[in-house]
C-alpha positions in Angstrom: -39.9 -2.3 0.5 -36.6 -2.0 -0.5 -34.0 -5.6 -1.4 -32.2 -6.2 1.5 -29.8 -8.0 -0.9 -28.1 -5.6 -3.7 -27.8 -7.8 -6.6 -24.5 -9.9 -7.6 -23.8 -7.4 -11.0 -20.8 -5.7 -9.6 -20.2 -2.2 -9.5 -17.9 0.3 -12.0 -14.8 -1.8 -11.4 -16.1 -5.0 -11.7 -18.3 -4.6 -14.8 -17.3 -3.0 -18.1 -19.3 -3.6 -20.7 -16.5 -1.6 -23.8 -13.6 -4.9 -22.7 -14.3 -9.0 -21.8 -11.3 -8.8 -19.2 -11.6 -8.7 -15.7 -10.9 -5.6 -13.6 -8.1 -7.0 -12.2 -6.2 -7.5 -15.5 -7.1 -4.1 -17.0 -6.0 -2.6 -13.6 -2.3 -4.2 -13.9 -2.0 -2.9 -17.2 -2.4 0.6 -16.0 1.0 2.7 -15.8 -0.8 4.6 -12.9 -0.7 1.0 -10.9 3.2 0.2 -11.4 3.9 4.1 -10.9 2.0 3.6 -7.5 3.5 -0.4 -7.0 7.0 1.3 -7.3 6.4 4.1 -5.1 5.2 1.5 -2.9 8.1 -0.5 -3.2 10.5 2.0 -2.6 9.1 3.1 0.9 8.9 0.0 2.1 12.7 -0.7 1.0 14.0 2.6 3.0 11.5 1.7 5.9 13.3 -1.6 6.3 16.8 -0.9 5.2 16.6 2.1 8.1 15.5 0.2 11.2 12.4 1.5 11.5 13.0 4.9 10.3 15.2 4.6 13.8 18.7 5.5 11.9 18.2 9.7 11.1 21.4 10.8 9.6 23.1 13.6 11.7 22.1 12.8 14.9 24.3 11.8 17.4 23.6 7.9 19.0 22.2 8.3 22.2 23.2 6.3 25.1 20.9 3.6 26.2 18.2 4.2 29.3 18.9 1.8 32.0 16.1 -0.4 32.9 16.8 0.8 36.5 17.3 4.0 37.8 20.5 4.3 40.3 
């Protein structure tokens, strides 16, 4: 019958057995992370600076609905 329980050993990213650090601290010292991280950053930035993506350059402001029709 098989272990209803994996073992605690970790899997690829937890457990290296060529380094002593932690996957965590090998993963912030990858240039593929801060590439990503900046990406990351930057979106968020123009999502925020833009209201929501709301502000599309080019297009005229449209009046607001009324809550009410007349």
């Amino acid at each position: 019958m098989s272990n209803p329980f994996p073992s605690r050993g970790g899997g690829p990213l937890l457990v290296d057995h060529h380094s002593h650090q932690p996957a965590w601290k090998r993963l912030h010292r990858s240039p593929f992370f801060w590439i990503a991280a900046a990406f990351i950053a930057a979106a968020m930035t123009v999502y925020v600076m833009t209201n929501n993506l709301a502000n599309v350059p080019g297009q005229k402001v449209q009046p607001p609905v009324p809550a009410l029709a007349p």
